[in-house]
mmCIF file of the N, C-alpha and C atoms, coordinates in Angstrom:
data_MODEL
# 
_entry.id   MODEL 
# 
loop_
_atom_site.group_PDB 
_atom_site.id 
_atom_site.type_symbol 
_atom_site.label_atom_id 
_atom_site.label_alt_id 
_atom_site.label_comp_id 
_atom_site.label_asym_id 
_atom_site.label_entity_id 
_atom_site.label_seq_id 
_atom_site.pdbx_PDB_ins_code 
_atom_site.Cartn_x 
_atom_site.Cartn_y 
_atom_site.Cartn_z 
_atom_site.occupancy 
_atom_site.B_iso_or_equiv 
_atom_site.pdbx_formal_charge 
_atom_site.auth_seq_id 
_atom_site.auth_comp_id 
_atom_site.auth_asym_id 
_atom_site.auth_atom_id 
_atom_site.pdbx_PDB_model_num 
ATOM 1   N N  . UNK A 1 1  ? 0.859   -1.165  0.000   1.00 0.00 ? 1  UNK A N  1 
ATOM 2   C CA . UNK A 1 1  ? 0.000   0.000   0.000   1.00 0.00 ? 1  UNK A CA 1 
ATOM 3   C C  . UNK A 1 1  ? 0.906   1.229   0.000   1.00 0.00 ? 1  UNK A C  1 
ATOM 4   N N  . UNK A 1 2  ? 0.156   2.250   -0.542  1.00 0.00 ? 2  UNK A N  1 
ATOM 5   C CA . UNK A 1 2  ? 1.428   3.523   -0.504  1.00 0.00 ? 2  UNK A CA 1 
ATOM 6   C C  . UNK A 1 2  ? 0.739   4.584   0.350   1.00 0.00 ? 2  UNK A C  1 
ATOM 7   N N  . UNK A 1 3  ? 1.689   5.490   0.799   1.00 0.00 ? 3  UNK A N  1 
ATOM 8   C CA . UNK A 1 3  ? 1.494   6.611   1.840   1.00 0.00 ? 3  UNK A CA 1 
ATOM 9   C C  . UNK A 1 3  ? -0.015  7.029   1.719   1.00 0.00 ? 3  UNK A C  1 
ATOM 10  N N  . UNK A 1 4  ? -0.241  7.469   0.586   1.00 0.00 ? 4  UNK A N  1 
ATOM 11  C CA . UNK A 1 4  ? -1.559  8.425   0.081   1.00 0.00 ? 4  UNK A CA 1 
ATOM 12  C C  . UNK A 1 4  ? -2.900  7.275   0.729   1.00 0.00 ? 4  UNK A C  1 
ATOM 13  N N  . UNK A 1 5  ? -2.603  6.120   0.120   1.00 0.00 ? 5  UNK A N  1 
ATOM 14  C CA . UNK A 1 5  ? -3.780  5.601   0.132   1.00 0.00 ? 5  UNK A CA 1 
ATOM 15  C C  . UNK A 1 5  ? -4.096  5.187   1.861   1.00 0.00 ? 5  UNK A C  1 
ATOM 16  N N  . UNK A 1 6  ? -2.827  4.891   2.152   1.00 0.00 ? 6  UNK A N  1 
ATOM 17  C CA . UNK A 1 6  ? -2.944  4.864   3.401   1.00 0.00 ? 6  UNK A CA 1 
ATOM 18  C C  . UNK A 1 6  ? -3.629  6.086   4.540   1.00 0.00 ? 6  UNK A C  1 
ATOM 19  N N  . UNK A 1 7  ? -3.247  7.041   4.175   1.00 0.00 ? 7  UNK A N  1 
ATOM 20  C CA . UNK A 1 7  ? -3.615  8.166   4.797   1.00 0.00 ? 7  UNK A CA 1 
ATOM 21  C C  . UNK A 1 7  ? -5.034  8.555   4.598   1.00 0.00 ? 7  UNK A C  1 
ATOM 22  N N  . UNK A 1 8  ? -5.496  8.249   3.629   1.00 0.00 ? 8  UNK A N  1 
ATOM 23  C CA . UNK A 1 8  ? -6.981  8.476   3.057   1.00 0.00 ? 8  UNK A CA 1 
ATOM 24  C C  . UNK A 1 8  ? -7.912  7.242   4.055   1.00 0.00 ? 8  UNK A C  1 
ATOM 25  N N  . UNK A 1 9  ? -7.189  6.068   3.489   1.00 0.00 ? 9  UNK A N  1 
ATOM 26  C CA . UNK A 1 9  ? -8.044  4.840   4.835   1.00 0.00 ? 9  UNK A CA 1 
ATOM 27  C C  . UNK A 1 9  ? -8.149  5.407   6.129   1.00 0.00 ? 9  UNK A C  1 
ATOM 28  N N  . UNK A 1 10 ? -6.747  5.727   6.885   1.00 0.00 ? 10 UNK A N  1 
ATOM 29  C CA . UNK A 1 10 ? -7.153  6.301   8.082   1.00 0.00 ? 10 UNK A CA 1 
ATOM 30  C C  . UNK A 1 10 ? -8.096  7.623   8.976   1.00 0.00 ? 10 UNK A C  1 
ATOM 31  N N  . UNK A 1 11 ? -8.423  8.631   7.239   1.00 0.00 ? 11 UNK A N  1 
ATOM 32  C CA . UNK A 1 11 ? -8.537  9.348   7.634   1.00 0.00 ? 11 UNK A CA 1 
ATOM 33  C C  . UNK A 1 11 ? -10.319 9.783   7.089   1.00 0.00 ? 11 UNK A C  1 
ATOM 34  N N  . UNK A 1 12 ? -10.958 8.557   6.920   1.00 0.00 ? 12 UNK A N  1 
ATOM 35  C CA . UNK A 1 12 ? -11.890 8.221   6.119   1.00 0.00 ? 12 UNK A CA 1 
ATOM 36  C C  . UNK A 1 12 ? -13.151 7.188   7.453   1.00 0.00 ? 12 UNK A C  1 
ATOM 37  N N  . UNK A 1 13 ? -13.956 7.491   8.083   1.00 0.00 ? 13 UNK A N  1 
ATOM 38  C CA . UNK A 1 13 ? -14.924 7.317   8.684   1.00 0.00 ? 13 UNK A CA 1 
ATOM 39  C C  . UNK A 1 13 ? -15.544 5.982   8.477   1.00 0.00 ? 13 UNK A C  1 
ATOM 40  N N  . UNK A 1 14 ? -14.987 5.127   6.738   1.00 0.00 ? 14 UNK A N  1 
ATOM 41  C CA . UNK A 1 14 ? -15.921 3.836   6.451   1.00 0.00 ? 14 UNK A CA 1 
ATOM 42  C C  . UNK A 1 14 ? -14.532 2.626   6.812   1.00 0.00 ? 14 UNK A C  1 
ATOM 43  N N  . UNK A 1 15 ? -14.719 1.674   7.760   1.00 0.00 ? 15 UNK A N  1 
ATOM 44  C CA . UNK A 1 15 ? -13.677 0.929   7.745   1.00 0.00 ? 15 UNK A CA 1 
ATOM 45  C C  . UNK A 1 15 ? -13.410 -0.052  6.613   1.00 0.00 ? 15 UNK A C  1 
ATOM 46  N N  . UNK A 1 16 ? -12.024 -0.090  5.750   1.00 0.00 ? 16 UNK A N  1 
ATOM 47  C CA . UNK A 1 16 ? -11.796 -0.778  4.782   1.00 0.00 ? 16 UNK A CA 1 
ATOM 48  C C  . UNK A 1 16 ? -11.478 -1.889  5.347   1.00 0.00 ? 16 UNK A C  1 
ATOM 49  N N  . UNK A 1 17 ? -10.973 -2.877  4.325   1.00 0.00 ? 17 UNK A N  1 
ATOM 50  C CA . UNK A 1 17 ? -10.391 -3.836  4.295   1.00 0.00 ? 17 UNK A CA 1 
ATOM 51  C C  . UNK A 1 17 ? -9.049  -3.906  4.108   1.00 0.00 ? 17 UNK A C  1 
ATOM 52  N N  . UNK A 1 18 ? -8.421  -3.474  5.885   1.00 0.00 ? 18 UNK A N  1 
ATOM 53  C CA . UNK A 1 18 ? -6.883  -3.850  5.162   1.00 0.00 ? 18 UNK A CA 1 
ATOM 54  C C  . UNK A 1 18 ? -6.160  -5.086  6.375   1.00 0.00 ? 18 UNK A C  1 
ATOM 55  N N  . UNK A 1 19 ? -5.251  -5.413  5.590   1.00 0.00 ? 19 UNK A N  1 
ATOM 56  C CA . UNK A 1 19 ? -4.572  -6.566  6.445   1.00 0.00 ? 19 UNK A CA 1 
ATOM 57  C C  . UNK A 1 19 ? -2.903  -6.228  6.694   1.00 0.00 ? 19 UNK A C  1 
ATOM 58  N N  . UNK A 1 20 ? -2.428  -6.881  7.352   1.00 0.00 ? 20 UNK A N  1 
ATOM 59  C CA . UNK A 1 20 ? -1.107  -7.038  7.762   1.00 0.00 ? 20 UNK A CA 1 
ATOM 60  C C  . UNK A 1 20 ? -0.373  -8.379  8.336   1.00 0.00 ? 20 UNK A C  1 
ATOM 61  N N  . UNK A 1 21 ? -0.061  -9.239  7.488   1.00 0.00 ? 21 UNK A N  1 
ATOM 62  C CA . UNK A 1 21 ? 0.289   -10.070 7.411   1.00 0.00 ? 21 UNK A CA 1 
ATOM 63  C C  . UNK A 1 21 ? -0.772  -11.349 7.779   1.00 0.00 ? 21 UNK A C  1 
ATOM 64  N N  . UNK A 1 22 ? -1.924  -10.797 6.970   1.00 0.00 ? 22 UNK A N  1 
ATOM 65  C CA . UNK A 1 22 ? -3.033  -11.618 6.622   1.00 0.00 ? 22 UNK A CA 1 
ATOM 66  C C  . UNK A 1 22 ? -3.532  -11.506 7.952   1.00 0.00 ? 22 UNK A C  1 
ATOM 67  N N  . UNK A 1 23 ? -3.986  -10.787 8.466   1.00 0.00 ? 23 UNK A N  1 
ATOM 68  C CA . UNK A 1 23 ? -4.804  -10.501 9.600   1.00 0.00 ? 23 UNK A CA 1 
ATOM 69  C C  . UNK A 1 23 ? -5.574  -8.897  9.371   1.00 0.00 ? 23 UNK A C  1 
ATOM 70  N N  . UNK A 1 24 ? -6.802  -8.623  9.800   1.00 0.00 ? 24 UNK A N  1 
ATOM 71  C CA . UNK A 1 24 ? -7.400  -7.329  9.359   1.00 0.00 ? 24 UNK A CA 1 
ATOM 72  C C  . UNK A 1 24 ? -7.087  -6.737  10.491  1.00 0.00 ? 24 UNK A C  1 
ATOM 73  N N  . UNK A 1 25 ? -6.707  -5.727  10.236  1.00 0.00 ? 25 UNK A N  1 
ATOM 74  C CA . UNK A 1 25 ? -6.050  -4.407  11.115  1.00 0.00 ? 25 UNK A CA 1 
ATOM 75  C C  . UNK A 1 25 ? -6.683  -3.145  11.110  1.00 0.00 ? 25 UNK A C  1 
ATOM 76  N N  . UNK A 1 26 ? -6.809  -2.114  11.620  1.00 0.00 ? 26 UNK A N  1 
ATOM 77  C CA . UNK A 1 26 ? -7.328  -1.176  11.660  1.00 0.00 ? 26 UNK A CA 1 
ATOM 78  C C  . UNK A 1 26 ? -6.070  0.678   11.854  1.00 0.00 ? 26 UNK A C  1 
ATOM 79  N N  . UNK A 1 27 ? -6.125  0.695   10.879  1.00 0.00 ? 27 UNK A N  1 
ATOM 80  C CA . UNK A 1 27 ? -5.171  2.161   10.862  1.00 0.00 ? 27 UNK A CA 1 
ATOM 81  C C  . UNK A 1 27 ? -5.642  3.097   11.615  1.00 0.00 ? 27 UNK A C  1 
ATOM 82  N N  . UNK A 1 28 ? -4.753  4.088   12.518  1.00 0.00 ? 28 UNK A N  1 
ATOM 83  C CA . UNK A 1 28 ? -5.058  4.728   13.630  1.00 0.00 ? 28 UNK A CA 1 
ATOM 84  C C  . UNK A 1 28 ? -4.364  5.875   12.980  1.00 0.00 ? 28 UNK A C  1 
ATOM 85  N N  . UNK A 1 29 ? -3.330  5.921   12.565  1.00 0.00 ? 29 UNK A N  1 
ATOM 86  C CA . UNK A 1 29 ? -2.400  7.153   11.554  1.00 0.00 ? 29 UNK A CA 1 
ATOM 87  C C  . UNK A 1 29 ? -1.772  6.526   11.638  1.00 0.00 ? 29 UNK A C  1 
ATOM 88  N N  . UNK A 1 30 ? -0.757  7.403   9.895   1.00 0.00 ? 30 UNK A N  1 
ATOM 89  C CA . UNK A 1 30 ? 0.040   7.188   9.256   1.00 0.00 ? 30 UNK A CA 1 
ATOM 90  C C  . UNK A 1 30 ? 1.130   8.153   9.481   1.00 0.00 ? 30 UNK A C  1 
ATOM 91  N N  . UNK A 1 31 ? 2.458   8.047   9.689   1.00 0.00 ? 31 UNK A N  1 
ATOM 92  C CA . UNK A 1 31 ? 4.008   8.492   10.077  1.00 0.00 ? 31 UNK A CA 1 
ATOM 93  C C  . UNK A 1 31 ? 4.496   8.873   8.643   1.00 0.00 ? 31 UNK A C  1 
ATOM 94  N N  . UNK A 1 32 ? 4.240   9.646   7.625   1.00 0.00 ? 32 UNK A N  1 
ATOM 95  C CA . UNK A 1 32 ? 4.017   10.384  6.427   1.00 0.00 ? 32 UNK A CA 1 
ATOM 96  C C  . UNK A 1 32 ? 6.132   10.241  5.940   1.00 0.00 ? 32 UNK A C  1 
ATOM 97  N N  . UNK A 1 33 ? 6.707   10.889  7.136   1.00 0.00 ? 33 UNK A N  1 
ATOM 98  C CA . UNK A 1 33 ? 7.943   11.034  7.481   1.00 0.00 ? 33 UNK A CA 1 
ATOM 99  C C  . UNK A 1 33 ? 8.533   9.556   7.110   1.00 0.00 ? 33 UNK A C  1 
ATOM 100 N N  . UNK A 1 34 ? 8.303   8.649   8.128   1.00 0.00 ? 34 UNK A N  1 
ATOM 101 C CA . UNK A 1 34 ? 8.856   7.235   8.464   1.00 0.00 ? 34 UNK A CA 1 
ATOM 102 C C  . UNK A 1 34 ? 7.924   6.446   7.304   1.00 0.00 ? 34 UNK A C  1 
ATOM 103 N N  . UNK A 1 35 ? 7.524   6.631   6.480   1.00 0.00 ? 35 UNK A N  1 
ATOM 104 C CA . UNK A 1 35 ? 6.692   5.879   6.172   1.00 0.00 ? 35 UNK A CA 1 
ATOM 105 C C  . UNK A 1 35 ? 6.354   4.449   6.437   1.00 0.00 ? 35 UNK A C  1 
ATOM 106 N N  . UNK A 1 36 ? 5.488   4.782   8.213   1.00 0.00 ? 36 UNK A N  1 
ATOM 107 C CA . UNK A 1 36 ? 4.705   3.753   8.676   1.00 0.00 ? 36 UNK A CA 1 
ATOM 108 C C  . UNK A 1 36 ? 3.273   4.111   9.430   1.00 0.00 ? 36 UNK A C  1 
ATOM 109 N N  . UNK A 1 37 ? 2.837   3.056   9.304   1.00 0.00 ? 37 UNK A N  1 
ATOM 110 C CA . UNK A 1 37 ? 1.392   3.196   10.191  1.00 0.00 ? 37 UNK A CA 1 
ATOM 111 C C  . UNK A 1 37 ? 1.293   2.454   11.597  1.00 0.00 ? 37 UNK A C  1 
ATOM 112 N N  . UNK A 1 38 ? 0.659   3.078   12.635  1.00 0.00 ? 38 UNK A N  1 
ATOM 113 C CA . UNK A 1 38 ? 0.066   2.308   13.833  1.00 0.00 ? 38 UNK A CA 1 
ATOM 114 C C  . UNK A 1 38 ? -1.291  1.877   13.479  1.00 0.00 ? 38 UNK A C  1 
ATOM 115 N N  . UNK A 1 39 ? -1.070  0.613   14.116  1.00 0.00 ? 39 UNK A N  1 
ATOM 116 C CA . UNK A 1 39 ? -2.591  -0.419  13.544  1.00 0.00 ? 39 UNK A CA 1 
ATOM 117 C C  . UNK A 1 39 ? -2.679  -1.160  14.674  1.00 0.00 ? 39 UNK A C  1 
ATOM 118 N N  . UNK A 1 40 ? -3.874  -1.634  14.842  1.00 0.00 ? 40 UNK A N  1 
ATOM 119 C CA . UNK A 1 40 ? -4.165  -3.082  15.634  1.00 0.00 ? 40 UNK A CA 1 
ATOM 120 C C  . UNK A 1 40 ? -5.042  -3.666  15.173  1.00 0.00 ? 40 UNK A C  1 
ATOM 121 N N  . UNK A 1 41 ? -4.929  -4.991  15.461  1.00 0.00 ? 41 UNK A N  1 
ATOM 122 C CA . UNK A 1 41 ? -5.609  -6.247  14.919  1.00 0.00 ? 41 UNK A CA 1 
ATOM 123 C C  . UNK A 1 41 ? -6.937  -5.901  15.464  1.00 0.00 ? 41 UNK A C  1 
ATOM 124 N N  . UNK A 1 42 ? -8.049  -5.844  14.312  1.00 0.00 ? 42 UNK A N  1 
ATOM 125 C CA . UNK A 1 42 ? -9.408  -5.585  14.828  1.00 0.00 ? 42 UNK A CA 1 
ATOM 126 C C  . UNK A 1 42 ? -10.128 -6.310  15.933  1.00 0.00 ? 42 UNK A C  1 
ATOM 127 N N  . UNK A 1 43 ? -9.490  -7.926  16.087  1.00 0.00 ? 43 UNK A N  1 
ATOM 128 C CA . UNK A 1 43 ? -10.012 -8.450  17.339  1.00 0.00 ? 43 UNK A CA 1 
ATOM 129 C C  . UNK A 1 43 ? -8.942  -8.360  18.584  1.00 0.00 ? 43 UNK A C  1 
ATOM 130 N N  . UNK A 1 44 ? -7.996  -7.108  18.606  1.00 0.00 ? 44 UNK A N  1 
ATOM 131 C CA . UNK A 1 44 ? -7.614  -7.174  19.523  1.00 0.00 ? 44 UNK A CA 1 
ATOM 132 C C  . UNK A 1 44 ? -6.537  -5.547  19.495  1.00 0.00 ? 44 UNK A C  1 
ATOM 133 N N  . UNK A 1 45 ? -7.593  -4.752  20.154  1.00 0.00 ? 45 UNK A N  1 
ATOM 134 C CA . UNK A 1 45 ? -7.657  -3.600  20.079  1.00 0.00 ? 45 UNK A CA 1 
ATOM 135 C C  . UNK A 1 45 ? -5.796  -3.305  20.869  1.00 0.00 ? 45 UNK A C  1 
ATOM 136 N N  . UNK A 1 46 ? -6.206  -3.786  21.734  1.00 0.00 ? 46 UNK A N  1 
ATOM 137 C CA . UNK A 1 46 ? -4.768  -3.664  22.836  1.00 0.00 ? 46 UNK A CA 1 
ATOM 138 C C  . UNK A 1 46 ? -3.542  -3.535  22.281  1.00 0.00 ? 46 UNK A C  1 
ATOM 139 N N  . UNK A 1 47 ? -3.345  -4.112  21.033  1.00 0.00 ? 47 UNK A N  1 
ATOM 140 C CA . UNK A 1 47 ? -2.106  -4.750  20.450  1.00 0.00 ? 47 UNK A CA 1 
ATOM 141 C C  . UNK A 1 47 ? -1.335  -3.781  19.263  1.00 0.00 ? 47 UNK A C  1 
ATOM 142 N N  . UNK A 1 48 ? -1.545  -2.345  19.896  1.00 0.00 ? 48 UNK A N  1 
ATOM 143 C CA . UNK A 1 48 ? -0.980  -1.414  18.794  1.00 0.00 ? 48 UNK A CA 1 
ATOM 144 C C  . UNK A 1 48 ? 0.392   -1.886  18.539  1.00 0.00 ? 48 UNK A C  1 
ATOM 145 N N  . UNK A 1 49 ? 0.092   -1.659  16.994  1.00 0.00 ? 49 UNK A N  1 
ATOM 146 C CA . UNK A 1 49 ? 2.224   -1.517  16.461  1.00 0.00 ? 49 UNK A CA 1 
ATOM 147 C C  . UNK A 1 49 ? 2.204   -0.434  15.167  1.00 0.00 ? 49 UNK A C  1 
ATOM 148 N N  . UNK A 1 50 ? 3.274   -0.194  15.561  1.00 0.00 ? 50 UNK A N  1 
ATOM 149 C CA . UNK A 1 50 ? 3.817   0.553   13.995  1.00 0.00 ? 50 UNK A CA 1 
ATOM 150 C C  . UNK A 1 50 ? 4.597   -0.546  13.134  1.00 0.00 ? 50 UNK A C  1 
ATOM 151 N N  . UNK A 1 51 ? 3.995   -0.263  12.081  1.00 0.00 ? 51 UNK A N  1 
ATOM 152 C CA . UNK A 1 51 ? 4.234   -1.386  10.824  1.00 0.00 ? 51 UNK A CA 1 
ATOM 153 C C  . UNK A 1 51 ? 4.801   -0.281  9.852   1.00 0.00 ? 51 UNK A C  1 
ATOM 154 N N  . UNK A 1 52 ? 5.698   -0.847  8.448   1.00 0.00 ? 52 UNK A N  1 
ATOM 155 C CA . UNK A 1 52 ? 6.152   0.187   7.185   1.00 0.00 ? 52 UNK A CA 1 
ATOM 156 C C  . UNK A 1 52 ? 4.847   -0.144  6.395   1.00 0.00 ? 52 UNK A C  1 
ATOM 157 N N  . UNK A 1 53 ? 4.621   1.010   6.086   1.00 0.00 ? 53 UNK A N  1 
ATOM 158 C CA . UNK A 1 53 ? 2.700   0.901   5.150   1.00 0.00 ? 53 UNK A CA 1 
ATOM 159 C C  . UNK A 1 53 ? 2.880   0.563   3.932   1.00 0.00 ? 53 UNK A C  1 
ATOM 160 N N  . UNK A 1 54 ? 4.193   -0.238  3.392   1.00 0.00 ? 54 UNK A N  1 
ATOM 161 C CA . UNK A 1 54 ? 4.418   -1.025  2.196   1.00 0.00 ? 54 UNK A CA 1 
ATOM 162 C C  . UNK A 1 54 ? 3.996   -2.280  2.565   1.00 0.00 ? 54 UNK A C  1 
ATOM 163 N N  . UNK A 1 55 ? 3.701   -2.983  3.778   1.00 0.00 ? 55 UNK A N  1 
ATOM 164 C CA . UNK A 1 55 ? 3.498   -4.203  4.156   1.00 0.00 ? 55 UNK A CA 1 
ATOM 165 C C  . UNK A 1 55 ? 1.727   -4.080  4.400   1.00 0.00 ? 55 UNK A C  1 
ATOM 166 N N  . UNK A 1 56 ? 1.270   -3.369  4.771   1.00 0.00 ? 56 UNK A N  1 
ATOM 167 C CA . UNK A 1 56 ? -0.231  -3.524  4.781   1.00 0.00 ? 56 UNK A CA 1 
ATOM 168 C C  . UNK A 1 56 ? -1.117  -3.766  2.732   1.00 0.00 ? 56 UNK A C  1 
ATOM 169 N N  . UNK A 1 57 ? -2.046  -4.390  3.224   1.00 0.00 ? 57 UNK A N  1 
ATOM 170 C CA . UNK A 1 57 ? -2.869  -4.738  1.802   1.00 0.00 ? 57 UNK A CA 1 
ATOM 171 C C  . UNK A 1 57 ? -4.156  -4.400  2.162   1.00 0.00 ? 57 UNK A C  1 
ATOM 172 N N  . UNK A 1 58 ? -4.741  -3.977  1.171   1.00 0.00 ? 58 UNK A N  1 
ATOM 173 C CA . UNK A 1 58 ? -6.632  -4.081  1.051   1.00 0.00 ? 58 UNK A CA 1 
ATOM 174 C C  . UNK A 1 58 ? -6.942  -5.667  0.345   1.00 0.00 ? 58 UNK A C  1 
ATOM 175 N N  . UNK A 1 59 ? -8.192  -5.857  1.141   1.00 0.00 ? 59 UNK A N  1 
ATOM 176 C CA . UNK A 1 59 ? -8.467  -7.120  0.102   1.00 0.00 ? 59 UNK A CA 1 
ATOM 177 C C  . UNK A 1 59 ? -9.046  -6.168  -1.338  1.00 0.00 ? 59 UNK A C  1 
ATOM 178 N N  . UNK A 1 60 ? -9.049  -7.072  -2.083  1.00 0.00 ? 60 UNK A N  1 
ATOM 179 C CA . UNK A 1 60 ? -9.497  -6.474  -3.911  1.00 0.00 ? 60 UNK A CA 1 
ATOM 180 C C  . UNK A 1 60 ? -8.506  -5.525  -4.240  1.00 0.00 ? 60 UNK A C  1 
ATOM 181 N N  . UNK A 1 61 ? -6.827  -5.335  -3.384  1.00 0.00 ? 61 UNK A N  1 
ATOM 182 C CA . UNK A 1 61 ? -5.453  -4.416  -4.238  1.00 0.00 ? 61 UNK A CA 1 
ATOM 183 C C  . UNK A 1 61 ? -5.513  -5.465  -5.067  1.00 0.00 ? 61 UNK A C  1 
ATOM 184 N N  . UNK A 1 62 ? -5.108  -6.520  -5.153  1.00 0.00 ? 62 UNK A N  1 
ATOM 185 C CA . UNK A 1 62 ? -4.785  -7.187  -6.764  1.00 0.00 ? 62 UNK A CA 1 
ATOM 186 C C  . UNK A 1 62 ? -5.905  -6.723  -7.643  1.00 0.00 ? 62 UNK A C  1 
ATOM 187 N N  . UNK A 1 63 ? -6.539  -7.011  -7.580  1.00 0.00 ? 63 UNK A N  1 
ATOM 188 C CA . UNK A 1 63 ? -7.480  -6.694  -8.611  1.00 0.00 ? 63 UNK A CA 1 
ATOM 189 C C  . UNK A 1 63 ? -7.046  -5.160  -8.895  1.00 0.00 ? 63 UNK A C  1 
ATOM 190 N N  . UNK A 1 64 ? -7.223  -4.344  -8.186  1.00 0.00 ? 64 UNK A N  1 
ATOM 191 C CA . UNK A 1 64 ? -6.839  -2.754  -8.669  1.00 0.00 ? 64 UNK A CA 1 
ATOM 192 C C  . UNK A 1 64 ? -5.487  -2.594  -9.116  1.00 0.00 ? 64 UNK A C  1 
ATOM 193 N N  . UNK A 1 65 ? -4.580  -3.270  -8.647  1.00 0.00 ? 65 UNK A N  1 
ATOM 194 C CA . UNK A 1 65 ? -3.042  -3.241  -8.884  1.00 0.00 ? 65 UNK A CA 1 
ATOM 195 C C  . UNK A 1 65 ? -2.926  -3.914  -10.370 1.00 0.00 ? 65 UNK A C  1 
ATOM 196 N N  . UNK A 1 66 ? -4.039  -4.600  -10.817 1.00 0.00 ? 66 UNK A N  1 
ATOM 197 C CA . UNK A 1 66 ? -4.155  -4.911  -12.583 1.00 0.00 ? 66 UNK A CA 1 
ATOM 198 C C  . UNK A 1 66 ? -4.396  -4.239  -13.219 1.00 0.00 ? 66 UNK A C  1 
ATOM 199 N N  . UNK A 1 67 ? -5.349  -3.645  -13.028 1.00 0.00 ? 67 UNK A N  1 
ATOM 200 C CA . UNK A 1 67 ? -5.923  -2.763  -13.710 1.00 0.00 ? 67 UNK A CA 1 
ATOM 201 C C  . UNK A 1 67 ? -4.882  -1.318  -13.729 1.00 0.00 ? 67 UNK A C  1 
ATOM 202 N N  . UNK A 1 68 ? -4.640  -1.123  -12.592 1.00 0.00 ? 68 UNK A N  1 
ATOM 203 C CA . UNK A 1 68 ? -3.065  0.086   -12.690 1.00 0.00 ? 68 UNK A CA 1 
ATOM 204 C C  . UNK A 1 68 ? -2.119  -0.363  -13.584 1.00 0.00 ? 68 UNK A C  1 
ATOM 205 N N  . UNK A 1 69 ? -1.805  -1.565  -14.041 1.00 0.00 ? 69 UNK A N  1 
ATOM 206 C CA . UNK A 1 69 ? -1.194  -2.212  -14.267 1.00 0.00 ? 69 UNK A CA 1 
ATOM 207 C C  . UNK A 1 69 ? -1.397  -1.837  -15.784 1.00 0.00 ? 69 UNK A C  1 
ATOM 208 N N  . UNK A 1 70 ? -2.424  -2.473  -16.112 1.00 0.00 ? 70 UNK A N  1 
ATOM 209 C CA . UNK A 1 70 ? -3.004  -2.291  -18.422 1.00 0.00 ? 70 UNK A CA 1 
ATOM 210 C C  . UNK A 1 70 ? -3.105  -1.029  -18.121 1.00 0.00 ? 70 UNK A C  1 
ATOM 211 N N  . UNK A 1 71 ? -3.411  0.154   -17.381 1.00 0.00 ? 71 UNK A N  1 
ATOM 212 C CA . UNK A 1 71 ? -3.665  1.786   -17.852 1.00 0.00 ? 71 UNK A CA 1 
ATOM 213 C C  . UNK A 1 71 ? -2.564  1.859   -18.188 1.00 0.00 ? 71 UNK A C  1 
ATOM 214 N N  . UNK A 1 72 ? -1.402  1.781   -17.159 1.00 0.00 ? 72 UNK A N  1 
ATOM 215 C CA . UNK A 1 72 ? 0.056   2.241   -17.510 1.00 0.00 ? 72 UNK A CA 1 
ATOM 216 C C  . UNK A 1 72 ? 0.384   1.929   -18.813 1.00 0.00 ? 72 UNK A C  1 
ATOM 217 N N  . UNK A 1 73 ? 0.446   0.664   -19.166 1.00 0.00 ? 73 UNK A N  1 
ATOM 218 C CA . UNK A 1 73 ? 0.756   0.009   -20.438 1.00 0.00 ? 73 UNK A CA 1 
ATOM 219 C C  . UNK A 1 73 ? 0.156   0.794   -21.960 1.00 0.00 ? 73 UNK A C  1 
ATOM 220 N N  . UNK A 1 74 ? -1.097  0.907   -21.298 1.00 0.00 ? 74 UNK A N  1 
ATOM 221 C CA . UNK A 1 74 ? -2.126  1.810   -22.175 1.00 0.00 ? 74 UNK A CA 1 
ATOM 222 C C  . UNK A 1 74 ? -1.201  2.850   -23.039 1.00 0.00 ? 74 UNK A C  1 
ATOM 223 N N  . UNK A 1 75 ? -0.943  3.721   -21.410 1.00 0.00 ? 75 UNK A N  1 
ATOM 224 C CA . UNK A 1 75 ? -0.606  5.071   -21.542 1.00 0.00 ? 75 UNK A CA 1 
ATOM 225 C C  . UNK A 1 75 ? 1.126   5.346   -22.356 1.00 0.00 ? 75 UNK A C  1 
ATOM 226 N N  . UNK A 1 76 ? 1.616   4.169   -21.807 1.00 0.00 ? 76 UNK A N  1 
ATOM 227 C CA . UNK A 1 76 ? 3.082   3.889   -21.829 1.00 0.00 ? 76 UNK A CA 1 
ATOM 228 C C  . UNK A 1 76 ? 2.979   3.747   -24.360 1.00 0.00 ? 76 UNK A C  1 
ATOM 229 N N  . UNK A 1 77 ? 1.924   2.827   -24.355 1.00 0.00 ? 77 UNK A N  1 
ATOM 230 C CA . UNK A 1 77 ? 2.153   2.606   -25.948 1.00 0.00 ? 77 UNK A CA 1 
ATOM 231 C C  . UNK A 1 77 ? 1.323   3.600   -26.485 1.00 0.00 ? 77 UNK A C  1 
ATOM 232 N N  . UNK A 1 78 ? 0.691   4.795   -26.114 1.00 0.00 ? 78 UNK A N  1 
ATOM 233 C CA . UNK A 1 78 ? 0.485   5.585   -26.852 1.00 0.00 ? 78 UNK A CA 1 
ATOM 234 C C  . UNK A 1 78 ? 1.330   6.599   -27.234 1.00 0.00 ? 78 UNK A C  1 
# 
């Protein structure tokens, strides 16, 4: 996941779908600087950590990370 999108999840009222090492987590803020986030595991509020927000995922990024994927290409052979 990258800074932006990260910062938008946390800073966004509808809880997404993101994980961290296949567990759903919940973003509290993002360290813009360090690029990392504090999260805890949704069933276990107690357990804050700061993670690097290259390691967190949404479920359905692959799917969007394809599709980023043919635009570029798109854009790249025109």
């Amino acid at each position: 996941m990258n800074i932006q999108r990260a910062q938008e999840i946390a800073a966004s009222p509808v809880m997404e779908n993101v994980e961290y090492d296949g567990v759903r987590v919940y973003i509290q803020h993002v360290d813009e600087q360090n690029e990392t986030a504090r999260i805890y595991p949704l069933d276990r509020p107690e357990e804050e950590m700061d993670v690097p927000v290259r390691s967190l995922s949404e479920s359905g990024a692959q799917v969007a990370m394809e599709v980023e994927s043919i635009a570029c290409r798109v854009n790249n052979e025109s």
